[in-house]
Gaussian input, Z-matrix of N, CA and C with variables (Angstrom, degrees):
# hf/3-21g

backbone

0 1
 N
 C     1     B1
 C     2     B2     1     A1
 N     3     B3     2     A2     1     D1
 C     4     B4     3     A3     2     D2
 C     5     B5     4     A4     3     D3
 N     6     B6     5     A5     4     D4
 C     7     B7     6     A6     5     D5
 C     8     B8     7     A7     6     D6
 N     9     B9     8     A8     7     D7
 C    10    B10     9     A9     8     D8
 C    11    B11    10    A10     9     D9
 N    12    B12    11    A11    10    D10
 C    13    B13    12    A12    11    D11
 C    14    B14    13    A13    12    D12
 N    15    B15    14    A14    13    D13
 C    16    B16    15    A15    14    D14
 C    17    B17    16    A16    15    D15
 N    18    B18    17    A17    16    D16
 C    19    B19    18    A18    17    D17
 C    20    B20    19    A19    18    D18
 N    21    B21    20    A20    19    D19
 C    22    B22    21    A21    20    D20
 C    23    B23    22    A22    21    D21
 N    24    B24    23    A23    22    D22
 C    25    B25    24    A24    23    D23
 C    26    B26    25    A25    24    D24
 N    27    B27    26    A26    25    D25
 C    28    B28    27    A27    26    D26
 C    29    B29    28    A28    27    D27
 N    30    B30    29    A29    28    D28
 C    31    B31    30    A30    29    D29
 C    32    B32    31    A31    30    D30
 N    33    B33    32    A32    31    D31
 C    34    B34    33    A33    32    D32
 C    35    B35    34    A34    33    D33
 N    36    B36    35    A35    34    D34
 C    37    B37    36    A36    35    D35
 C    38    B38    37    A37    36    D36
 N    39    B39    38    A38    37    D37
 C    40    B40    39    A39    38    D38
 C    41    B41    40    A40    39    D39
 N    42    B42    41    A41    40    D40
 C    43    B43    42    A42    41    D41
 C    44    B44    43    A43    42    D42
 N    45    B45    44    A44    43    D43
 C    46    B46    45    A45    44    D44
 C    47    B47    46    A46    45    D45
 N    48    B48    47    A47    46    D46
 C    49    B49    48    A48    47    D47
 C    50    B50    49    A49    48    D48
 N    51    B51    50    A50    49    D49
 C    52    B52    51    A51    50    D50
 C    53    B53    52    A52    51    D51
 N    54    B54    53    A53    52    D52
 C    55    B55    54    A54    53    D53
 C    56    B56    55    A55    54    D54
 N    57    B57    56    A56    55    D55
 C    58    B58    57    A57    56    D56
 C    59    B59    58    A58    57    D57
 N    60    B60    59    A59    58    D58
 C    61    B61    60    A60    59    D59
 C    62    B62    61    A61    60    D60
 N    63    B63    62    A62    61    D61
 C    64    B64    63    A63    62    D62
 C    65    B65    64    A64    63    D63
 N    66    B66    65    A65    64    D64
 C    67    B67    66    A66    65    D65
 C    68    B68    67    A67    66    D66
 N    69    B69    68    A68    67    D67
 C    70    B70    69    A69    68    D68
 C    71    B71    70    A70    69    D69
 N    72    B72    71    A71    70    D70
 C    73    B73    72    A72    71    D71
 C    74    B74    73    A73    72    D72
 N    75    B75    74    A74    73    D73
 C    76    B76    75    A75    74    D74
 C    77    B77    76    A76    75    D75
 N    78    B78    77    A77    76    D76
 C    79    B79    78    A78    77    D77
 C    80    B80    79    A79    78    D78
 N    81    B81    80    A80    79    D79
 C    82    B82    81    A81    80    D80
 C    83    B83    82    A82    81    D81
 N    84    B84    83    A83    82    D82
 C    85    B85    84    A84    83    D83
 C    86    B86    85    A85    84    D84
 N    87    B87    86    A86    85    D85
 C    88    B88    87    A87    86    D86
 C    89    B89    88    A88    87    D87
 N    90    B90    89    A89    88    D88
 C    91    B91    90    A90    89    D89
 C    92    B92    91    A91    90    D90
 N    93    B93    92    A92    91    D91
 C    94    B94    93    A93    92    D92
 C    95    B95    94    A94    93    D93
 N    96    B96    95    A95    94    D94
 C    97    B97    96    A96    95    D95
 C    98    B98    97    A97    96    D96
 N    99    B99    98    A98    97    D97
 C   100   B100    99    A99    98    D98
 C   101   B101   100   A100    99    D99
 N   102   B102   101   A101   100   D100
 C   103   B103   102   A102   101   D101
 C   104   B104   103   A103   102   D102
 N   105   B105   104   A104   103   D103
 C   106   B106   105   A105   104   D104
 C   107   B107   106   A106   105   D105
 N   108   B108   107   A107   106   D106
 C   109   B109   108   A108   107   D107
 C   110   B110   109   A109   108   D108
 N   111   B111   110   A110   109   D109
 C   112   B112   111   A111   110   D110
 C   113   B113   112   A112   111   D111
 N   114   B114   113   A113   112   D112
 C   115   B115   114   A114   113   D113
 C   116   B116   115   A115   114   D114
 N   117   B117   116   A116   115   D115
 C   118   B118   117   A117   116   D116
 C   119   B119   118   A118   117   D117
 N   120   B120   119   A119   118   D118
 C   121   B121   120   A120   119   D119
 C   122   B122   121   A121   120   D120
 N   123   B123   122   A122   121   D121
 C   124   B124   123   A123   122   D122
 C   125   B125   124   A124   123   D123
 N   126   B126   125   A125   124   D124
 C   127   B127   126   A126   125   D125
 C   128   B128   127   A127   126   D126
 N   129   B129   128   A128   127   D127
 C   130   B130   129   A129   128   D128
 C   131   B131   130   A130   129   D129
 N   132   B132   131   A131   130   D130
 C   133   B133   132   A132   131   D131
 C   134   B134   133   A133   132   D132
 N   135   B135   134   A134   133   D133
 C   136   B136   135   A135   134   D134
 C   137   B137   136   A136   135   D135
 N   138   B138   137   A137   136   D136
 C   139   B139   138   A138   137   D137
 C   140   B140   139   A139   138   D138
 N   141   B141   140   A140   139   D139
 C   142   B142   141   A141   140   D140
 C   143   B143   142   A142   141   D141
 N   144   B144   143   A143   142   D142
 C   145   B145   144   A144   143   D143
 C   146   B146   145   A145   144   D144
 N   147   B147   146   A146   145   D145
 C   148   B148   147   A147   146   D146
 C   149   B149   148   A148   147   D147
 N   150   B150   149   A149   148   D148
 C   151   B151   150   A150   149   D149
 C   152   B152   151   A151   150   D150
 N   153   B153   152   A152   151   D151
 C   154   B154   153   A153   152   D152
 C   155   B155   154   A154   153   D153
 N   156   B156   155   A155   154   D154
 C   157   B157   156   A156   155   D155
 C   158   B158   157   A157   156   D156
 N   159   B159   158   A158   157   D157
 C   160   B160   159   A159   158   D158
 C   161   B161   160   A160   159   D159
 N   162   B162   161   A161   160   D160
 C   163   B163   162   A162   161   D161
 C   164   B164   163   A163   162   D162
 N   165   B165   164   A164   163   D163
 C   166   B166   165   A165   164   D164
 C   167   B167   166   A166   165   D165
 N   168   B168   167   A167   166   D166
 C   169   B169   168   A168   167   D167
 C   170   B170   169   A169   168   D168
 N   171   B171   170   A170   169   D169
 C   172   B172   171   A171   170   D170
 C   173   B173   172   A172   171   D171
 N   174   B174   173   A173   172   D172
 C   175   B175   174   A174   173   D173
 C   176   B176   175   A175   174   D174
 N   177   B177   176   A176   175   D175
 C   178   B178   177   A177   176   D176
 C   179   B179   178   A178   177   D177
 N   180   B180   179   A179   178   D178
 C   181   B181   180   A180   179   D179
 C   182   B182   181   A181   180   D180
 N   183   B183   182   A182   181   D181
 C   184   B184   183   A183   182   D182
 C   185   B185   184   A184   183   D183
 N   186   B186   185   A185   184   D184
 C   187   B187   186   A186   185   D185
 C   188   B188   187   A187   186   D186
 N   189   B189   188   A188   187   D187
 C   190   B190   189   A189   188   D188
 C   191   B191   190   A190   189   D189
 N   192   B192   191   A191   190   D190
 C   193   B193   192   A192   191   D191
 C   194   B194   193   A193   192   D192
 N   195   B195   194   A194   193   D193
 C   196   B196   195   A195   194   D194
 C   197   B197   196   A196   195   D195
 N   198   B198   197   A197   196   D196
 C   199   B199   198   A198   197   D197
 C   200   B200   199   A199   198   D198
 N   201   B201   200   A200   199   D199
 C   202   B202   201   A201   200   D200
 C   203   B203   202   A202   201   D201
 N   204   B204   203   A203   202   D202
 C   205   B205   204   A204   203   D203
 C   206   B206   205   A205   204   D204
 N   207   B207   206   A206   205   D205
 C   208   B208   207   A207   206   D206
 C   209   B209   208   A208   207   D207
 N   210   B210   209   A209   208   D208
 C   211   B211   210   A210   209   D209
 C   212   B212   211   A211   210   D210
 N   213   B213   212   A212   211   D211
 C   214   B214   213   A213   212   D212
 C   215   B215   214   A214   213   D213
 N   216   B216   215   A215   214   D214
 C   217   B217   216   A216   215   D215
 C   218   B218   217   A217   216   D216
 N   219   B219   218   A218   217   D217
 C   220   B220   219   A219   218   D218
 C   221   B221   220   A220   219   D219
 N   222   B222   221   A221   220   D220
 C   223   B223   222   A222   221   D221
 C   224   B224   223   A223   222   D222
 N   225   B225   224   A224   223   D223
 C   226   B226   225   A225   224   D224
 C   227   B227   226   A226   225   D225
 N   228   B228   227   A227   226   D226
 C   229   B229   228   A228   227   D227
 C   230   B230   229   A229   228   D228
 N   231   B231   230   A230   229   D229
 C   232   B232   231   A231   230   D230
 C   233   B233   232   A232   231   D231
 N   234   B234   233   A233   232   D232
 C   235   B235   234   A234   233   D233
 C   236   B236   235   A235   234   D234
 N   237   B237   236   A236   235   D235
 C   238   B238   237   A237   236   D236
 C   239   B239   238   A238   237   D237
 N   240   B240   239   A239   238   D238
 C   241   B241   240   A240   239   D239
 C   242   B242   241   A241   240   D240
 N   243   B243   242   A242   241   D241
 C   244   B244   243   A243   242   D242
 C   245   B245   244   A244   243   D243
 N   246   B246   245   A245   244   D244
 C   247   B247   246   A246   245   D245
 C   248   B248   247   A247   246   D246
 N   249   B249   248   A248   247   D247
 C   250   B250   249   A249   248   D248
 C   251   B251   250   A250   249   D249
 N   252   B252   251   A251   250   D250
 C   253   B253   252   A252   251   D251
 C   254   B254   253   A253   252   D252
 N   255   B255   254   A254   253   D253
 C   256   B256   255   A255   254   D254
 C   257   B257   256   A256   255   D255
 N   258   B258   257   A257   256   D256
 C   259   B259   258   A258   257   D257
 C   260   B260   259   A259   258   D258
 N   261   B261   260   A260   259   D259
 C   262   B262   261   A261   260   D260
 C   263   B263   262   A262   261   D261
 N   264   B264   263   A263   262   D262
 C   265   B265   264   A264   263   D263
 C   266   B266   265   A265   264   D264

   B1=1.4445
   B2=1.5193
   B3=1.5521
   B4=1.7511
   B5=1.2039
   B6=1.5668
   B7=1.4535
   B8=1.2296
   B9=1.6137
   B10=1.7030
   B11=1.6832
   B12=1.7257
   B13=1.9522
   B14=1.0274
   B15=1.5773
   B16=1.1435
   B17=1.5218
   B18=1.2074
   B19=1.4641
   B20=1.7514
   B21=1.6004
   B22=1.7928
   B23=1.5118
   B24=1.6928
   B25=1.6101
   B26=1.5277
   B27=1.7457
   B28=1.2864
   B29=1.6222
   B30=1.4414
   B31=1.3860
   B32=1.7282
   B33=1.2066
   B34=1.6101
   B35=1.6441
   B36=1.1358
   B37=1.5199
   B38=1.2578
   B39=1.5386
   B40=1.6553
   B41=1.4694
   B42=1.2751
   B43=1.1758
   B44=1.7671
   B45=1.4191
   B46=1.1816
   B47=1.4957
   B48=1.5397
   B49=0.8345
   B50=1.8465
   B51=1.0021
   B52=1.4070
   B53=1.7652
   B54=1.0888
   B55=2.1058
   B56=1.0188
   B57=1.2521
   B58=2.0273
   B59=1.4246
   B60=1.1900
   B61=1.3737
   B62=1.5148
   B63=1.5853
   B64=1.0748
   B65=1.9200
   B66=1.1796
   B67=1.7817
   B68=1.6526
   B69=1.4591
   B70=1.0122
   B71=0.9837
   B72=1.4014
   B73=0.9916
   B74=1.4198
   B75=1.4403
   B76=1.3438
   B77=1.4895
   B78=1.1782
   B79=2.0789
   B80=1.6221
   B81=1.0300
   B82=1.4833
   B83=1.7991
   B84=1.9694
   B85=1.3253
   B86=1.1788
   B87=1.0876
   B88=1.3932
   B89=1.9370
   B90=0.9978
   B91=1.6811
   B92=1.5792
   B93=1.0982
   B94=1.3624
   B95=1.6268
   B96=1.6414
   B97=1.3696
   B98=1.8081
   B99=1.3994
   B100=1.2513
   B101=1.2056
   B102=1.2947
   B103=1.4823
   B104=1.7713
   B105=1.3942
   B106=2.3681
   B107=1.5898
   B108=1.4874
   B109=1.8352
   B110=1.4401
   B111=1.2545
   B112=1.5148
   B113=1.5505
   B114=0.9016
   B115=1.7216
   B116=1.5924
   B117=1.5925
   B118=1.1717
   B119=1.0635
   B120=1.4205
   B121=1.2200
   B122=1.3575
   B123=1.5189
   B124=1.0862
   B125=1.4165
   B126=1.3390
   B127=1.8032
   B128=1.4211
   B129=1.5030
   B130=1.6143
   B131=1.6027
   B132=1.5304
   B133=1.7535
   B134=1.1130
   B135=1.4258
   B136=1.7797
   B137=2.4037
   B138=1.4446
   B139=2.0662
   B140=1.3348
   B141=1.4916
   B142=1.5796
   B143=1.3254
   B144=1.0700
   B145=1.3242
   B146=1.8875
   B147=1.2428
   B148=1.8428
   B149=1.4449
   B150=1.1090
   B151=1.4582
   B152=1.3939
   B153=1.4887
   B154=1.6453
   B155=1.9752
   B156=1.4880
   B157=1.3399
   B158=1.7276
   B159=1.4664
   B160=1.4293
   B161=1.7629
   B162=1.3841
   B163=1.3610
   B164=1.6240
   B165=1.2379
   B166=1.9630
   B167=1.5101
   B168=2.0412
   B169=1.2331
   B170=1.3942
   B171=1.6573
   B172=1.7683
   B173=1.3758
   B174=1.8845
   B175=1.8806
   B176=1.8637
   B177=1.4862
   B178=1.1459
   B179=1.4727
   B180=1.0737
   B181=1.5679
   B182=1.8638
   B183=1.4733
   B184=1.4322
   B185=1.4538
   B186=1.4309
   B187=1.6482
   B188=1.0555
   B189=1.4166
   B190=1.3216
   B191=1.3208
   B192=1.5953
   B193=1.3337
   B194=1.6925
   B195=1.7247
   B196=1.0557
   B197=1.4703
   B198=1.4544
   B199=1.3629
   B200=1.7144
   B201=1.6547
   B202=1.6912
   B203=1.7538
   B204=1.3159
   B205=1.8771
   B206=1.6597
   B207=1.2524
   B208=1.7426
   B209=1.7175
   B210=1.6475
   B211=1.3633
   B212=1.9953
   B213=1.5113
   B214=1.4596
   B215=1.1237
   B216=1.8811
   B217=1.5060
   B218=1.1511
   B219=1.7585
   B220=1.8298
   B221=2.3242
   B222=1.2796
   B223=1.1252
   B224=1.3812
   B225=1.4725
   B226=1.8084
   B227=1.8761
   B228=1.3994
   B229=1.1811
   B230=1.8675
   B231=1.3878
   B232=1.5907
   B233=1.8242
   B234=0.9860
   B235=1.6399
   B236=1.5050
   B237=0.8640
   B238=1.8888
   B239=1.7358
   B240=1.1190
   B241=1.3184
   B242=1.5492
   B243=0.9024
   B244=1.7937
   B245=1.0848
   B246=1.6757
   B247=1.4970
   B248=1.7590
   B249=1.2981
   B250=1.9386
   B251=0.9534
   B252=1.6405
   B253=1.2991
   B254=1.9571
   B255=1.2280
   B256=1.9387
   B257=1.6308
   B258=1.1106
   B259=1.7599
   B260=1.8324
   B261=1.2612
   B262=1.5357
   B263=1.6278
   B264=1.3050
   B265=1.5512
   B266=2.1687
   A1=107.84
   A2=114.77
   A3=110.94
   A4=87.69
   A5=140.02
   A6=159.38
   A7=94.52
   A8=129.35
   A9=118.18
   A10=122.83
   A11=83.32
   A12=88.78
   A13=96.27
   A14=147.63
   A15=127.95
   A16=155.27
   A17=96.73
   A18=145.90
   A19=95.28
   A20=90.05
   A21=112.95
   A22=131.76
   A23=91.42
   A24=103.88
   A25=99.59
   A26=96.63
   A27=106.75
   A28=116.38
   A29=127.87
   A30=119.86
   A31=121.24
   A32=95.00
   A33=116.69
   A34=96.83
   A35=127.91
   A36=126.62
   A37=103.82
   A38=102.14
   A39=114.92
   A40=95.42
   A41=143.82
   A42=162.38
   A43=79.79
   A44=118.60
   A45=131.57
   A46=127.63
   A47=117.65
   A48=141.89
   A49=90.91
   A50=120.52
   A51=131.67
   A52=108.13
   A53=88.69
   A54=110.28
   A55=120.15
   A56=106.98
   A57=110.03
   A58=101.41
   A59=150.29
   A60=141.98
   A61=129.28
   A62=115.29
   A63=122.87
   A64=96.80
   A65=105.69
   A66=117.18
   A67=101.97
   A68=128.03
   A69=132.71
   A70=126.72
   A71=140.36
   A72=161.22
   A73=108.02
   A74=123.80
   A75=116.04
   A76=132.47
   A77=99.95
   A78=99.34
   A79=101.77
   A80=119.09
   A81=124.09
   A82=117.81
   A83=108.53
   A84=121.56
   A85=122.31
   A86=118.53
   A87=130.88
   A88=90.42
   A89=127.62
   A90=137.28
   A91=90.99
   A92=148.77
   A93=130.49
   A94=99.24
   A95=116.07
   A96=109.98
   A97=121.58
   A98=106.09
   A99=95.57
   A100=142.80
   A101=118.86
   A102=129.56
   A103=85.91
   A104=102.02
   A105=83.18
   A106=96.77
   A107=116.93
   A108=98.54
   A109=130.55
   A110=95.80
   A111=97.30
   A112=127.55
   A113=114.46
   A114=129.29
   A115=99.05
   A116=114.13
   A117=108.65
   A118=144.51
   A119=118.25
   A120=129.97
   A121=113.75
   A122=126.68
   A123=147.29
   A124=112.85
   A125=111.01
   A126=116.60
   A127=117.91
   A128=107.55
   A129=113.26
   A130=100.42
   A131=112.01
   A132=107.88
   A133=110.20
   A134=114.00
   A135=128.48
   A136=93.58
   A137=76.20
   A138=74.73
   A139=110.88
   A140=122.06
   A141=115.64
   A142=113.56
   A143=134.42
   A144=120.09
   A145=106.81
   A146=100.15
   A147=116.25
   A148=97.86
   A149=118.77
   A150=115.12
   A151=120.54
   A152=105.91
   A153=102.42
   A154=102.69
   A155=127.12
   A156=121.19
   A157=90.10
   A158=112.81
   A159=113.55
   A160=101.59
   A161=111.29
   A162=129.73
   A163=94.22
   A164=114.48
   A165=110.87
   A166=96.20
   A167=121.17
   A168=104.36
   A169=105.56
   A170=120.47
   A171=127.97
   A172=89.26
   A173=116.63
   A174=102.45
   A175=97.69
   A176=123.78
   A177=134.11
   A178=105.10
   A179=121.54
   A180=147.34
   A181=94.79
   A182=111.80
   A183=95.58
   A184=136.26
   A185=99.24
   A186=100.87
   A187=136.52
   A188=126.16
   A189=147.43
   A190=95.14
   A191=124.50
   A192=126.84
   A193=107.28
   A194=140.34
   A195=125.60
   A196=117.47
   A197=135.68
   A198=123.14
   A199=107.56
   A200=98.10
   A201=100.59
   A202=111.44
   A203=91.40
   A204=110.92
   A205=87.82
   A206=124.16
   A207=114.67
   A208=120.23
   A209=99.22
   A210=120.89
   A211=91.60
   A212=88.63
   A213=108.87
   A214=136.11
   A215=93.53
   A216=115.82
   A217=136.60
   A218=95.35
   A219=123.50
   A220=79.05
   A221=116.09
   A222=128.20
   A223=99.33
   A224=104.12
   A225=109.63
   A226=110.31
   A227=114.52
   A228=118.28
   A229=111.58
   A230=108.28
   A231=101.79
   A232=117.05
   A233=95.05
   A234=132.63
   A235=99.71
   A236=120.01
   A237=127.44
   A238=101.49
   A239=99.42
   A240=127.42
   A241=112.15
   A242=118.69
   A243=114.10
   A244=127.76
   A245=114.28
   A246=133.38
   A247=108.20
   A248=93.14
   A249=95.75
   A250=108.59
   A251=123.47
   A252=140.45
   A253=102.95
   A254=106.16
   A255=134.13
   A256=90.83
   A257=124.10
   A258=117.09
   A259=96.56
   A260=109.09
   A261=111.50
   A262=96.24
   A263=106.23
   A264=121.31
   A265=111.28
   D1=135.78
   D2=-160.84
   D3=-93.21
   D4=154.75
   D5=135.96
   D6=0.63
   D7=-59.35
   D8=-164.76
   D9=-57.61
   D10=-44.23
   D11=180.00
   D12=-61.66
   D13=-73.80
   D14=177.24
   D15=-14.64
   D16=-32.51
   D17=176.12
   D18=-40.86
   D19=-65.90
   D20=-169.90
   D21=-73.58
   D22=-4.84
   D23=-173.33
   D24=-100.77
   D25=148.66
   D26=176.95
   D27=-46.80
   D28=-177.17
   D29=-170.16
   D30=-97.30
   D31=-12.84
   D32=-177.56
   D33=-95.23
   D34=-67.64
   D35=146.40
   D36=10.91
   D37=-94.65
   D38=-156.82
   D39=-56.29
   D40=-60.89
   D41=-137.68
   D42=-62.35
   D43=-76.73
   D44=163.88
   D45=-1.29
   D46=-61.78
   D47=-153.22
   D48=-100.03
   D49=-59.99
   D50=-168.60
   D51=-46.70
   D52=-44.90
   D53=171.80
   D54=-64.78
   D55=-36.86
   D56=168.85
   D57=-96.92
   D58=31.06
   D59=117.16
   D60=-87.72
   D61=-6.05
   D62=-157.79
   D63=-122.42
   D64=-33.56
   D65=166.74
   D66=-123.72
   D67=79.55
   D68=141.78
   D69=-18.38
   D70=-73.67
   D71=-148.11
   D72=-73.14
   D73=-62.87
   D74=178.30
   D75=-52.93
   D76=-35.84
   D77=172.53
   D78=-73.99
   D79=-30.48
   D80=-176.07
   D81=-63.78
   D82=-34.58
   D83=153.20
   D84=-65.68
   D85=-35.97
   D86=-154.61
   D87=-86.74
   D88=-57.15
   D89=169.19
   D90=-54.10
   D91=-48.05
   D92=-152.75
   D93=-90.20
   D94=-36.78
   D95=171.12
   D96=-57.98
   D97=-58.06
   D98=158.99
   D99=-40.75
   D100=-33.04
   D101=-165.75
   D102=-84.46
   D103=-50.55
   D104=-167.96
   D105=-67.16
   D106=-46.47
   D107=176.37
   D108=-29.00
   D109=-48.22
   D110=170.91
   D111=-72.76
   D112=-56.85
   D113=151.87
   D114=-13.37
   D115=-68.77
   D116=170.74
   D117=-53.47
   D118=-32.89
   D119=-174.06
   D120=-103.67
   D121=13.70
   D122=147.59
   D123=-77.57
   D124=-58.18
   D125=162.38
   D126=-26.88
   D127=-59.20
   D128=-167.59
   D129=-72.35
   D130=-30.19
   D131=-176.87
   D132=-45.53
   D133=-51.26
   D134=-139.97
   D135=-93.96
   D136=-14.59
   D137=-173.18
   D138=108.25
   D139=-10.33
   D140=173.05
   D141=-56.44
   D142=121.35
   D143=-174.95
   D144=-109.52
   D145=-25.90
   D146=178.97
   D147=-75.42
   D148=-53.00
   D149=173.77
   D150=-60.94
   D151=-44.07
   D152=-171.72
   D153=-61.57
   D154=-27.20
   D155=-150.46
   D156=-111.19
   D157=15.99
   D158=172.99
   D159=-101.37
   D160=-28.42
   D161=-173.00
   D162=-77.06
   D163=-42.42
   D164=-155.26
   D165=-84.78
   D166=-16.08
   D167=-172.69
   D168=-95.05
   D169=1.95
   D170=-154.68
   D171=-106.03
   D172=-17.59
   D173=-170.73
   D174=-111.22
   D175=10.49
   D176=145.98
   D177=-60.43
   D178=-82.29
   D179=176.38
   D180=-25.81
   D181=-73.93
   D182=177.58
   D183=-59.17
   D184=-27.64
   D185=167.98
   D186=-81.83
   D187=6.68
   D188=154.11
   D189=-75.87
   D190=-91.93
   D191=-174.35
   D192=-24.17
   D193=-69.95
   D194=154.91
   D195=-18.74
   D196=-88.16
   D197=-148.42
   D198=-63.98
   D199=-28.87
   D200=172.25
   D201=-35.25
   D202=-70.34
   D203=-174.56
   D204=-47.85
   D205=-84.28
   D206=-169.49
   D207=-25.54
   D208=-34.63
   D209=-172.18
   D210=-54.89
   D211=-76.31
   D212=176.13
   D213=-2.80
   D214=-70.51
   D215=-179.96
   D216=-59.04
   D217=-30.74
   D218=-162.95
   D219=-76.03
   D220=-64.57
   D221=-164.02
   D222=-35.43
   D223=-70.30
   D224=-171.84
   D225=-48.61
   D226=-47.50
   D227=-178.02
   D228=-67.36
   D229=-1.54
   D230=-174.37
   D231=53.92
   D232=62.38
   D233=-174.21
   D234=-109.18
   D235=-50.36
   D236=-167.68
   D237=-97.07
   D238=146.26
   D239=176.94
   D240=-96.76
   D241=63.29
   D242=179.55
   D243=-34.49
   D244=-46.72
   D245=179.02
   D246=-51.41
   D247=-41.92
   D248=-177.37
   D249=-57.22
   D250=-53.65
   D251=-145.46
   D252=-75.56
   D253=-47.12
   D254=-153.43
   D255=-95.41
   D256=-50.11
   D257=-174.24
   D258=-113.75
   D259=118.95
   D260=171.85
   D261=-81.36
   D262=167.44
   D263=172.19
   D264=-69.96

């Protein structure tokens, strides 16, 4: 997307948009969690019950992997305070 289209989008928008080119990864968890939730909760509709608790343990699995990457990003960008975290008071 060139600087101009941008230009025209609201400011939260762009902001929006700019973050999911710059942290990939998280809208990409965040779409993959949703997508097995449902999967799952389609499972439990229909009576699968092996399936539905294969789905609820695969959108555990992604939502870790998601907050991991958030974890990630904040780190690389110097977002986190290590010192707080590594030496208590």
């Amino acid at each position: 997307m060139s600087t101009s289209a941008r230009e025209g989008l609201p400011p939260a928008r762009r902001s929006f948009m700019d973050k999911c080119k710059e942290e990939p990864l998280v809208p990409l968890g965040a779409l993959t969690t949703a997508f097995v939730l449902c999967g799952g909760l389609y499972s439990f509709k229909v009576g699968d019950r092996k399936s539905g608790q294969m789905f609820m343990r695969l959108r555990v699995i992604a939502q870790f992997g998601t907050v991991a990457a958030m974890i990630g990003y904040a780190a690389g960008a110097g977002a986190i305070d290590w010192k707080r975290f590594l030496m208590p008071k």
